[in-house]
C-alpha positions as CSV (number, residue, x, y, z in Angstrom):
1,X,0.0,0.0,0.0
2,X,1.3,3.3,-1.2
3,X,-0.5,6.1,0.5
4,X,0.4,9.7,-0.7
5,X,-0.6,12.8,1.8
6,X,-2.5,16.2,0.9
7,X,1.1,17.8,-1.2
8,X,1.9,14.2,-2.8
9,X,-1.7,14.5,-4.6
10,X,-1.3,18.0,-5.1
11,X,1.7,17.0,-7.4
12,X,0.7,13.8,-9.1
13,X,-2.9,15.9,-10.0
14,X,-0.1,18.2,-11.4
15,X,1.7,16.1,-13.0
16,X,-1.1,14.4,-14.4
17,X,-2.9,17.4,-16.0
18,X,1.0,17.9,-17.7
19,X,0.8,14.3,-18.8
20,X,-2.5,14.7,-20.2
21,X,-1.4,18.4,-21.9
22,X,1.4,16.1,-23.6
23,X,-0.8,13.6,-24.6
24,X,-3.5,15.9,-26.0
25,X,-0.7,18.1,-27.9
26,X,1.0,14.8,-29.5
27,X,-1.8,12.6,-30.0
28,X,-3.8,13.5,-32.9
29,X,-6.8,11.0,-31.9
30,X,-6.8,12.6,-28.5
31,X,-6.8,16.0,-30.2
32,X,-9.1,15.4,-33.4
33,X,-11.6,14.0,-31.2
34,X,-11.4,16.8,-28.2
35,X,-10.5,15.1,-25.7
36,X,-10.5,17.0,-22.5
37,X,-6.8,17.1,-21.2
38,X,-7.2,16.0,-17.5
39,X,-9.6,13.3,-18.5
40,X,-6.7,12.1,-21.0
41,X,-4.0,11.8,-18.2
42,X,-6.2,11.1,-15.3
43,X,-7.2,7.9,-17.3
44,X,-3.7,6.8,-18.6
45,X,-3.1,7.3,-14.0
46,X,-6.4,5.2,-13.6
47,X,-5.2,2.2,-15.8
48,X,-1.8,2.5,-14.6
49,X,-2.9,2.0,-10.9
50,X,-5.6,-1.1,-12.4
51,X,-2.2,-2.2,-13.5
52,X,0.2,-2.0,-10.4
53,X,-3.5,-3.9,-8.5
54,X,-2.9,-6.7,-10.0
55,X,0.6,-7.2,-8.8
56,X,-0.7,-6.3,-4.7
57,X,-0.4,-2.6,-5.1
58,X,-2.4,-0.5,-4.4
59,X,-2.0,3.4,-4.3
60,X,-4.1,5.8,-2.0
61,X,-4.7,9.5,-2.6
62,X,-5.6,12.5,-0.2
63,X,-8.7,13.4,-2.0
64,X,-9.5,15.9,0.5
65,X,-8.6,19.4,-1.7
66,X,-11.3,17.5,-3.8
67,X,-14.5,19.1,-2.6
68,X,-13.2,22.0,-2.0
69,X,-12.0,22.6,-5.9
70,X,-15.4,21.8,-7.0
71,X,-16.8,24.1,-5.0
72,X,-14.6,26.9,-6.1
73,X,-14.9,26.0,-9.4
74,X,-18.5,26.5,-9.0
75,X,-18.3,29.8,-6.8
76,X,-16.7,31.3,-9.7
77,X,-19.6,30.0,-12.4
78,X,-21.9,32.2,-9.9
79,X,-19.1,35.0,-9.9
80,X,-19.2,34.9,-13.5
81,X,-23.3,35.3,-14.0
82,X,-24.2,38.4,-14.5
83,X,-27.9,38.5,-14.5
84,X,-28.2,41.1,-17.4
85,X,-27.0,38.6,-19.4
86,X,-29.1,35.3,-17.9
87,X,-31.7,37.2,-19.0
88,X,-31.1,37.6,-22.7
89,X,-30.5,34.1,-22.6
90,X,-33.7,33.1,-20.9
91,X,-35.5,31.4,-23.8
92,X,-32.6,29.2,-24.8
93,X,-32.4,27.8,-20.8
94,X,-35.9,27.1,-20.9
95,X,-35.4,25.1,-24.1
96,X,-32.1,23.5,-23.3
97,X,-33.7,22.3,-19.6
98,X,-36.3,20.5,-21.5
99,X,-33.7,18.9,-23.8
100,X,-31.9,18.0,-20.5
101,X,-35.8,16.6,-18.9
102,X,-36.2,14.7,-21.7
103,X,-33.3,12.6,-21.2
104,X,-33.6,12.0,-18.0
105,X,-37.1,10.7,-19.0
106,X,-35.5,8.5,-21.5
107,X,-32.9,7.1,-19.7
108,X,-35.1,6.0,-17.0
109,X,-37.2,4.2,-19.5
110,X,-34.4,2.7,-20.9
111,X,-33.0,1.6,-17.3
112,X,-35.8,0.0,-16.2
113,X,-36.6,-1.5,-20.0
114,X,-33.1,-3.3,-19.9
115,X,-33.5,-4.5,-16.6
116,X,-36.9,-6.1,-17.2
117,X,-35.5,-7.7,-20.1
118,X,-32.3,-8.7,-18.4
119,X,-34.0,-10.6,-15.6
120,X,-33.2,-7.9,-13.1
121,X,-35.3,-6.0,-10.5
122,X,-36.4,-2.6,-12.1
123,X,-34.4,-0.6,-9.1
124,X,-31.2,-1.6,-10.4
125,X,-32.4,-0.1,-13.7
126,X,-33.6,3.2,-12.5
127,X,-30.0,3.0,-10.3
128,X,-28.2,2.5,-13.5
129,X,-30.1,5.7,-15.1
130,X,-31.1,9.5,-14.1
131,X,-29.8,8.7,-10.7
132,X,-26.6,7.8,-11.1
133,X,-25.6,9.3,-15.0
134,X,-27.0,12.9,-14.3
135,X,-27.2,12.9,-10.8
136,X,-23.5,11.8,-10.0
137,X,-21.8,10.4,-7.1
138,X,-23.5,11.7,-4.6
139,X,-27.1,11.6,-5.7
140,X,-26.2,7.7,-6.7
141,X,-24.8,7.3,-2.7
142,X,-28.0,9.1,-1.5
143,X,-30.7,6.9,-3.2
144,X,-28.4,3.7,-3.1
145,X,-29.5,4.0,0.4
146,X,-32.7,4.7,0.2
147,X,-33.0,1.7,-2.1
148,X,-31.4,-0.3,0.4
149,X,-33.6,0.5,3.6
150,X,-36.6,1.2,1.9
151,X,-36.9,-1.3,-1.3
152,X,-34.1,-3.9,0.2
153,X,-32.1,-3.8,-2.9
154,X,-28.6,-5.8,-2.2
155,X,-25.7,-3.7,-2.5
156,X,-27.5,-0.9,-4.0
157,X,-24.7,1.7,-3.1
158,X,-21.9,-0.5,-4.4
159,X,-23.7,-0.5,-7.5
160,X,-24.4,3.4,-7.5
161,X,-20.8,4.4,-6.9
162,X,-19.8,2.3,-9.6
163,X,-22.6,3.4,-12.4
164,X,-21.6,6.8,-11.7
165,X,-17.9,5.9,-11.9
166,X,-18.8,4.4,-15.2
167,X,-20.6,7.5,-16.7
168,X,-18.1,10.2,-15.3
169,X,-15.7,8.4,-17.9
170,X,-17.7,8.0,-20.5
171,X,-19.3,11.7,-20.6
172,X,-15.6,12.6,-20.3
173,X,-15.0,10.5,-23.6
174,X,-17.7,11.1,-25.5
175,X,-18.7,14.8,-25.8
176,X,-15.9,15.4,-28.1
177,X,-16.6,13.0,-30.5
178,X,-19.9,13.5,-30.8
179,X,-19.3,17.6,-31.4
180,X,-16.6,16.5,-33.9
181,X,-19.5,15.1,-35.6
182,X,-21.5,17.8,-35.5
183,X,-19.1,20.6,-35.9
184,X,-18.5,19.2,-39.6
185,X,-22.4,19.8,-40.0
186,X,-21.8,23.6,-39.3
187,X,-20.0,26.8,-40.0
188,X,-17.9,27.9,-37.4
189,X,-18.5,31.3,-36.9
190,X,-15.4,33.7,-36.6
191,X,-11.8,32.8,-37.2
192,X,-9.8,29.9,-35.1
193,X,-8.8,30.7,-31.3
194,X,-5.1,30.8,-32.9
195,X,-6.3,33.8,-34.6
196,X,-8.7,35.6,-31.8
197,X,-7.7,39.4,-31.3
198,X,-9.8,39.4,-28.4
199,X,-9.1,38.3,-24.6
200,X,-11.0,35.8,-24.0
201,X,-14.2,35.8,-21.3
202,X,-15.1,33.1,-18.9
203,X,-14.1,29.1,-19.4
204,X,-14.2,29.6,-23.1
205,X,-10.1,29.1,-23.5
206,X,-8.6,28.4,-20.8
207,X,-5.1,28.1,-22.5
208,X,-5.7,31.7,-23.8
209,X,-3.2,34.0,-21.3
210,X,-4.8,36.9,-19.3
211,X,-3.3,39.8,-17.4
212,X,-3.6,39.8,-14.1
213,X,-2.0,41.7,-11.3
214,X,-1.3,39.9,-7.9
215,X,-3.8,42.8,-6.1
216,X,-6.8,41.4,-7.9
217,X,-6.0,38.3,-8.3
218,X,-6.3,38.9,-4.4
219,X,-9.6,40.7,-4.8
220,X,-10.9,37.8,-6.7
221,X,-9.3,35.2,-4.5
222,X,-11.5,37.0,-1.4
223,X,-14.8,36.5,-3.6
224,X,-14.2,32.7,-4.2
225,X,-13.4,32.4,0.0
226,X,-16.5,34.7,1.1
227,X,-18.9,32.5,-1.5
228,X,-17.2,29.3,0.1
229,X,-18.3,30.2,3.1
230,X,-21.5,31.3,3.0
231,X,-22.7,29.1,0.8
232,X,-21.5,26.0,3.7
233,X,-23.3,28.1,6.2
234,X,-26.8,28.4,3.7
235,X,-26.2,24.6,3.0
236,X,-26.2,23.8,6.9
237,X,-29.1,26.3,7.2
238,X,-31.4,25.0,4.5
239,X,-30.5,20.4,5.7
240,X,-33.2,18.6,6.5
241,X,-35.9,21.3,5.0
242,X,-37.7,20.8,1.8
243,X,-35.2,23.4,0.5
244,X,-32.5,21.2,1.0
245,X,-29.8,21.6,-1.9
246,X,-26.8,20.0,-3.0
247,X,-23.7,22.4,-1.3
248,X,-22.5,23.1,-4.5
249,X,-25.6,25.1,-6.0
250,X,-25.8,27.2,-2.7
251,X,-22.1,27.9,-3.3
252,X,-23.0,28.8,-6.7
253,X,-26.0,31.0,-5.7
254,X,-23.7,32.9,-3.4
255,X,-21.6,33.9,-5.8
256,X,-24.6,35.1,-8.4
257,X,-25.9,37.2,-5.2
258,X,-22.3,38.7,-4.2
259,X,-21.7,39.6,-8.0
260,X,-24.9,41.4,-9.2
261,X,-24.9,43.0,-5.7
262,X,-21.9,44.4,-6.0
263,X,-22.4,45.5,-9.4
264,X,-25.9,47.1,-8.6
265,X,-24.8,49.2,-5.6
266,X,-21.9,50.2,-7.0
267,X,-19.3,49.0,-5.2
268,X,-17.3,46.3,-7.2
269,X,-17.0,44.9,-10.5
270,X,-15.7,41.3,-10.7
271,X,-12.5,41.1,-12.6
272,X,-13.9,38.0,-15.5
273,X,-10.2,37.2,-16.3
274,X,-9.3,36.9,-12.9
275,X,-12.4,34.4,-11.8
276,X,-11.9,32.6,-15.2
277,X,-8.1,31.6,-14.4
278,X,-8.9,30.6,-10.8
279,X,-11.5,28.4,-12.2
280,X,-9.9,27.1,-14.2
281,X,-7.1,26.0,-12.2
282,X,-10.0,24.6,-9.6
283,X,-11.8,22.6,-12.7
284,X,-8.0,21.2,-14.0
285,X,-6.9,20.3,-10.7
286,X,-10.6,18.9,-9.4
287,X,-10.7,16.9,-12.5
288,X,-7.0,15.4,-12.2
289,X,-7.6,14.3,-8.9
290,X,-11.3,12.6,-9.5
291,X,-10.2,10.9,-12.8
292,X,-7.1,9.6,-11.3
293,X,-8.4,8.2,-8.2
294,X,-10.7,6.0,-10.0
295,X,-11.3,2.7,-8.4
296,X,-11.5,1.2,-12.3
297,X,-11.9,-2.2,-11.1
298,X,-15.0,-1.1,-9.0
299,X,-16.0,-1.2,-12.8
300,X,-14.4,-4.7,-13.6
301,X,-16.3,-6.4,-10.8
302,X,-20.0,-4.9,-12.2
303,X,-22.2,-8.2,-13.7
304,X,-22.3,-8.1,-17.4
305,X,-26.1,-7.5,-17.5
306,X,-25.1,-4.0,-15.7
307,X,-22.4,-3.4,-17.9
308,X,-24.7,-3.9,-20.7
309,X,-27.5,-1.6,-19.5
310,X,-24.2,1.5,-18.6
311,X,-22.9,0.7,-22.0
312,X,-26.2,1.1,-24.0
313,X,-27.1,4.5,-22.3
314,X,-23.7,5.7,-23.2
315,X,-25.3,5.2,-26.7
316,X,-28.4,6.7,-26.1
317,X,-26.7,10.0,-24.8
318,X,-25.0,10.1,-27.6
319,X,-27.7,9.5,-29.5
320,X,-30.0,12.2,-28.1
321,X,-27.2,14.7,-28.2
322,X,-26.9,14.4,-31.9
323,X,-31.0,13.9,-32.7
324,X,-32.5,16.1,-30.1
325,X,-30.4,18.4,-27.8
326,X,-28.3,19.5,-31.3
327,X,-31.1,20.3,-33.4
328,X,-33.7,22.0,-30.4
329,X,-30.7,24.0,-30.1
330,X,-30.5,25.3,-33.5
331,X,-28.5,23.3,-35.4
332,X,-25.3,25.8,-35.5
333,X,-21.9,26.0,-34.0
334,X,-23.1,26.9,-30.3
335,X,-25.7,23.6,-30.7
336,X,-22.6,21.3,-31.5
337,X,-20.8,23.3,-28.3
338,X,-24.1,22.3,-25.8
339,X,-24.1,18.9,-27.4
340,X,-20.7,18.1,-26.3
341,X,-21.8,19.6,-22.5
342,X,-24.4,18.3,-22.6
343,X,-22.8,14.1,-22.8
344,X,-20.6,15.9,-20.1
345,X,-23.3,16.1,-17.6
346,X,-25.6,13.8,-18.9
347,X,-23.5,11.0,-17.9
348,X,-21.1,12.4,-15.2
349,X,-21.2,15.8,-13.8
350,X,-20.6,19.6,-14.5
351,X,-17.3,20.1,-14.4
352,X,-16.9,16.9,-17.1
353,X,-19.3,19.3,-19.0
354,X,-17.1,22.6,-19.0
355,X,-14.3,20.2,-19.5
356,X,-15.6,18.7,-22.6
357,X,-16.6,22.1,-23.9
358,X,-13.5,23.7,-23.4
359,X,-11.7,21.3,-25.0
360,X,-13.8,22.0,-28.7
361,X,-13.9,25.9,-28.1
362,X,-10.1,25.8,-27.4
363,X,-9.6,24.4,-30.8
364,X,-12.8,25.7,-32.9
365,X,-13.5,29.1,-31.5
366,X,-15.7,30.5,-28.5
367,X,-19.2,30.1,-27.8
368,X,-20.6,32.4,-25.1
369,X,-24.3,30.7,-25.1
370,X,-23.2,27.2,-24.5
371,X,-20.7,28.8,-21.3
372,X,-23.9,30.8,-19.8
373,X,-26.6,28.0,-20.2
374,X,-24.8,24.6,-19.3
375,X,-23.6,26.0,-15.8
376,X,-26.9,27.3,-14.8
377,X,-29.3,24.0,-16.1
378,X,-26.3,21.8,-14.6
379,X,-25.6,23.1,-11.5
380,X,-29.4,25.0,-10.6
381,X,-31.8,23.0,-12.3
382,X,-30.9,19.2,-13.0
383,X,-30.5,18.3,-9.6
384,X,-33.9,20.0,-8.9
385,X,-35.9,18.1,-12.1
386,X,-33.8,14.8,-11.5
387,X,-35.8,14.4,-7.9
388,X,-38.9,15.1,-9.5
389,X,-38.5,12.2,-12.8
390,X,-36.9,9.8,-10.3
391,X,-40.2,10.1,-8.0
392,X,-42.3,10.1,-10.3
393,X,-40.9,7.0,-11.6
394,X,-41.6,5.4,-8.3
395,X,-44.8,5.8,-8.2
396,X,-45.7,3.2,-11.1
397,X,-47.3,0.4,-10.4
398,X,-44.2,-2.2,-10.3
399,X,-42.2,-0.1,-8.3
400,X,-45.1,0.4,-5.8
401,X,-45.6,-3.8,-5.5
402,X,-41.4,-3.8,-4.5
């Protein structure tokens, strides 16, 4: 057993999001296909460590600077929403969240279809669906349990942790590919990011160099901390209240408030290049250390039938992102751009969904609609509409006979 401490991750997640950098630049699959850097060398660390199992050993990471990345990461999505802007983009939300609704429908149905058909209970096909592909790790943990105690399903958590494991690496994987596709469909708009005069704004490019100076970068630094904090002390307010939400969306919410507050009274304007670099860095980093802590045999152990049913709504989201979210959408550059988000967090999580779309607008240009409505329907609204599919899914008659 090889256990490495909180600075030993700090520089294998480093070294890994250079790995993956080298990989992407020199590995024209990884790069024709858009494959999001830290999800290149977090997998190449994942298959390694699959490797040294086999031979007795095993490798253990500090994953606590984990959470906390995330949550920056998502602090400065809210620091970056300005609600003049949500607004203009309130029609296209609307129509993106019902994109996103209807795929949570579908892959419910097509949970529970395959496990019928496979001989299994119908649980372990809504586990292996919305739950566990859109909701993540920890809405899979939550209901795992509740499956257990409630419905007595057998090792229902084992089998959450795993499906989302399963889809974290295959949203990573696929949204490129899929906007690939697309993107030869369209006209990119503009000229390449090689070309762009501009500075860029948000996560669009996060390769693309911004000037800084150490006193904001201080400023902005503050804003991340004070929307960290808050938002844990709204999260512990609003526990075990119908208002309940995930700690990352109250962070989030924070940081919409503190910005447009600032803005309206006067007293601040958040520096965009300074929260988009610090975001960055939280989104690389929080990546690195997720994909390369994965427990890939957790994956090897799952029965074939489960396999079969993860496998086939990798296909579906695929699928739907290509036949419905990309032509709801519009059919354009910025459709292909949402696409590839959303595989990101239709199968694994938000920050696998600004991963994926950075890694196509770093190469084919920026698109500003795709960065303001994937961050708001994936980290307000999914979890929200998730709760709402999954119980209503319950309350059909087979379930209600478990």
């Amino acid at each position: 057993m090889i256990e490495l401490d909180f600075y030993g991750t700090l520089v294998a997640a480093s070294l890994v999001l250079l790995l993956g950098r080298g990989l992407v630049t020199r590995v024209g699959f990884l790069r024709s296909y858009n494959i999001p850097e830290p999800v290149a060398g977090g997998l190449v660390v994942a298959l390694l460590l699959l490797i040294l199992r086999t031979f007795d050993i095993e490798v253990r990471f500090d994953t606590s600077l984990q959470t906390p990345l995330m949550l920056a990461f998502f602090a400065t999505i809210g620091l970056s929403a300005d609600l003049a802007s949500l607004k203009k983009g309130g029609r296209i939300v609307g129509i993106f969240l019902l994109a996103v609704i209807g795929l949570l429908v579908v892959q419910n149905a097509m949970g529970i279809g395959l496990a019928t058909l496979l001989g299994l209970d119908p649980l372990m096909g809504l586990l292996t669906g919305s739950i566990t592909l859109a909701g993540g790790h920890g809405t899979g943990a939550a209901w795992g349990a509740v499956f257990s105690e409630k419905y007595g399903l057998a090792s229902a958590s084992e089998l959450a942790l795993a499906s989302a494991t399963f889809g974290l690496v295959l949203g990573g994987l696929i949204g490129g590919p899929v906007a690939r596709l697309l993107i030869k469909r369209v006209q990119v708009p503009g000229c390449s990011p090689q070309q762009t005069p501009r500075l860029p704004r948000g996560f669009e490019q996060p390769n693309k160099e911004r000037s800084i100076t150490p006193f904001s970068f201080v400023e902005t630094l503050a804003l991340i901390a004070v929307s960290l904090l808050a938002g844990n002390l709204l999260n512990g307010l609003l526990h075990g209240t119908a208002f309940e939400l995930p700690t990352f969306v109250c962070v989030l919410f924070v940081g919409v408030v503190l910005r447009n507050s600032l803005s309206a009274l006067g007293l601040y304007q958040v520096f965009e290049r300074e929260v988009s670099v610090l975001g960055n860095v939280s989104l690389s980093l929080f990546l690195a250390i997720a994909l390369m802590s994965l427990k890939l045999w957790d994956l090897a152990a799952l029965a074939l039938p489960i396999f079969i049913i993860l496998a086939v709504q990798a296909l579906v989201m695929a699928l739907f992102a290509i036949f419905v979210t990309f032509r709801v959408m519009g059919s354009n550059y910025d459709a292909a751009v949402l696409a590839a988000g959303h595989c990101g967090f239709g199968l694994g999580a938000t920050p696998t969904a600004i991963a994926n779309m950075q890694a196509v607008t770093q190469r084919y240009g920026p698109s500003q609609i795709a960065f303001l409505v994937v961050p708001m329907v994936g980290a307000f609204f999914i979890d929200i509409v998730n709760v709402i599919v999954i119980k209503l899914y319950l309350t059909l008659p087979f379930f209600a006979a478990v």
